[in-house]
N, C-alpha and C positions, 0 to 999 in steps of 0.2 A: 511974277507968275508966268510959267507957260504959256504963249499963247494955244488958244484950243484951234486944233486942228480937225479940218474938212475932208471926211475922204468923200469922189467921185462914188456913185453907185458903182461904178465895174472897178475899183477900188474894191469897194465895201465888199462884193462876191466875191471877187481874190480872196480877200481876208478871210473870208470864210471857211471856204473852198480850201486855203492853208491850214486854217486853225484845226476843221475836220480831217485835215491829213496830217498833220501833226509834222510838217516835212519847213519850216524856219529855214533852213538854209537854201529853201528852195526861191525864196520870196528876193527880188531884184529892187524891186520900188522902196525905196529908203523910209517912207510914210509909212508901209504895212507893216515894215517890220517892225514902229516903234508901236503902231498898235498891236500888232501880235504878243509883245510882249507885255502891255495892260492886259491884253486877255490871258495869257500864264496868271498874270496877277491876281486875276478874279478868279482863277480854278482855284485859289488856295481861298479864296473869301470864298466858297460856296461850300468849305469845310466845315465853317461855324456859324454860316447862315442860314438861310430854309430858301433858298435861293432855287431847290431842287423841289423843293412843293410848288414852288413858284409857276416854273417850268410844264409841271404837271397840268397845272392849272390852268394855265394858259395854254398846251396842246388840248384839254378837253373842253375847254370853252371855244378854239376856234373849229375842234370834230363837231362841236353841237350848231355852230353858226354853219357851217357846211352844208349840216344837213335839213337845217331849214330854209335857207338859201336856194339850194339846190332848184328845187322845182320854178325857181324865179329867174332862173340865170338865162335868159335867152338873148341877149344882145354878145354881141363874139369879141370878149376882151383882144386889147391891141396886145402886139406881140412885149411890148415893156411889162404891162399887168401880168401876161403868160408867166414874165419870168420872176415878176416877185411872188405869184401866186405857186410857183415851184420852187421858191425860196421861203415861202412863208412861217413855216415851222424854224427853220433855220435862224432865220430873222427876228422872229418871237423868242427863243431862248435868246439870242443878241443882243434886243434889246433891254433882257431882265439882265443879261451878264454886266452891261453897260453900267444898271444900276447898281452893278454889283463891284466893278469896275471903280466907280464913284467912291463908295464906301470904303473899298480896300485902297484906294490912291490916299482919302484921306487920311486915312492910317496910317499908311504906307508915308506919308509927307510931316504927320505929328509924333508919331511915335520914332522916337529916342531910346540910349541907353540910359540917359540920365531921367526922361522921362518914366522910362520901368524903375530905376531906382527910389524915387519918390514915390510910384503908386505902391512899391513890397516893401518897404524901408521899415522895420519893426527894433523899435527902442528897444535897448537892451535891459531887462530889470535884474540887477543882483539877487540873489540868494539870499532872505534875511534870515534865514533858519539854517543856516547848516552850521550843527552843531550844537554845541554853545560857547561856542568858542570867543568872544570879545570882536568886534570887527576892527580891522587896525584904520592907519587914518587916511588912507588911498581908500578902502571901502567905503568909509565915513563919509569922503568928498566927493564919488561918487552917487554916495543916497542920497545927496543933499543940490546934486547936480551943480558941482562948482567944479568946472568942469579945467582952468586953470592951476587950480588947487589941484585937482590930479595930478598933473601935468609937470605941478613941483614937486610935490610928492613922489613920483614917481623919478625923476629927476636926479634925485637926492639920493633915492636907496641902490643898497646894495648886500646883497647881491638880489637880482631881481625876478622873481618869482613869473611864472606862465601867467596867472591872472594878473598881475600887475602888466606887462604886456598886452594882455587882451583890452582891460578896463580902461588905461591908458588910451590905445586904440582908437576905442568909442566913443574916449572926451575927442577925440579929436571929431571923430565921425560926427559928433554932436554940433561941432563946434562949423565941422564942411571944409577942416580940415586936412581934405582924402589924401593928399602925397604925404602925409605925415601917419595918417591911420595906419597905409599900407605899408608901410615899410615896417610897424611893429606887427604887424596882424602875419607879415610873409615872417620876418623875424622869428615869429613865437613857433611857425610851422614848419620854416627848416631848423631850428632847435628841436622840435619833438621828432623828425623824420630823423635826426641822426641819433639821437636818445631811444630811439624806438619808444615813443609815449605817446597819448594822445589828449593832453592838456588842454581844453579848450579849443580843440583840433577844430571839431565842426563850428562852432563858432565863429570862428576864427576864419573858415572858410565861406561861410557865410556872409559877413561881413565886408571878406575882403572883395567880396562876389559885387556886393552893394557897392562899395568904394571904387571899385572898376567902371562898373555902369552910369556913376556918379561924375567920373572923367572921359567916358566916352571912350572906353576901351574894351573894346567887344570882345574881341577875343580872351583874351585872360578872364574875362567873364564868362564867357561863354565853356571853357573848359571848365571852373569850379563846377558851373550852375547842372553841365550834363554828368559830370561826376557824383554832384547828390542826389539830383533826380534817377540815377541807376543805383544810388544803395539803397532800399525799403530802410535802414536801419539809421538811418543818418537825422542826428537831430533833426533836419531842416529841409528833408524829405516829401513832408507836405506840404510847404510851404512853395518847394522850387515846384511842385509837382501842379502846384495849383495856379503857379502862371498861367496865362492866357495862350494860345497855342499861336492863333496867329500875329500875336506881337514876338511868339519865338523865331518866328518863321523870317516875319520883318527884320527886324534886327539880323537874322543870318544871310538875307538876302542885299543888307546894306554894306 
């Protein structure tokens, strides 16, 4: 673990005094600027937090201490109180940012690509009704999730059909076989881009989107996942859409 670090109070008002000028490369002390960069971090947690009610809260509880206060206040604060008491609002959102800070570091420190792949990872179920067409024996071995038997099956035939490449895939993806998944799931999709078809296309992208994030490969993830999330039309459009924003955010920032 990091060890946790101490800033000095004339530290900590730097920090501040930066953070409200928004000016980072102005900052020389090597300490502020890794804390200045936790606090970027917390501006993106106080996206999906209430972190700003927070805030609120705590400026109108210290306007009502104020002003009860007030008429007590007769001894002449030392000039340190002066200065945290003209930092005090300051200091008050700091220390919710702090808590806020907290929350998104630990996020920020669990969350993975392989970890989003296990929380969206949605089994694949076959079609048992299209048609009535007989299902052949790569279908069969699939429904019956023998997931090997695919894998011969598949193996064997020829010439090989778009869903046989997809279901194939899956045994693998089942099995956590991902460098094997992907290579039929990229397979099936430069086969339909040069066919101009779109066989199990989203799927397939979907998928391979999982099998990415499952190897810790952000990138080629991260293109599939902003590709379906911008078509409304795209099987798997609610699904990329309904991700968590700031584990998108995470992951982009890692």
């Amino acid at each position: 673990m990091t060890p946790e670090r101490k800033l000095t109070f004339e530290q900590f008002i730097a920090l501040l005094d930066h953070f409200d000028a928004g000016n980072p490369e102005a900052i020389s002390d090597p300490e502020i600027a890794q804390e200045y960069e936790l606090y970027k971090l917390a501006l993106h947690a106080i996206r999906y937090k209430a972190i700003t009610d927070a805030v609120q809260k705590a400026r109108r509880e210290r306007e009502e201490l104020a002003i009860v206060a007030a008429p007590k206040a007769v001894v002449r604060p030392m000039p340190l109180m002066q200065r945290i008491r003209q930092h005090a609002v300051k200091i008050a959102a700091a220390l919710i940012l702090v808590i806020g800070v907290a929350g998104a570091l630990g996020k920020f420190l669990t969350t993975t690509p392989a970890s989003i792949e296990q929380k969206y990872y949605i089994p694949y179920e076959l079609d048992i009704t299209r048609g009535l067409v007989t299902r052949d024996a790569l279908d069969q071995a699939y429904k019956a999730k023998s997931w090997p038997m695919v894998v011969t099956v598949f193996r064997s035939r020829e010439p090989k059909a778009a869903k046989d490449y997809f279901l194939t895939g899956m045994a693998y993806m089942e099995e956590k076989q991902y460098a094997s998944a992907l290579v039929l799931f990229n397979t099936l999709m430069t086969s339909n881009s040069k066919t101009h078809t779109q066989l199990f296309e989203d799927e397939a992208e979907f998928y391979a989107a999982m099998g990415y994030l499952a190897t810790n490969q952000m990138a080629p993830a991260q293109r599939l996942l902003d590709k379906m999330e911008a078509d409304p039309d795209h099987l798997y459009h609610r699904v990329v859409s309904g991700m968590n924003g700031l584990e998108s955010l995470i992951l982009r920032a890692k």
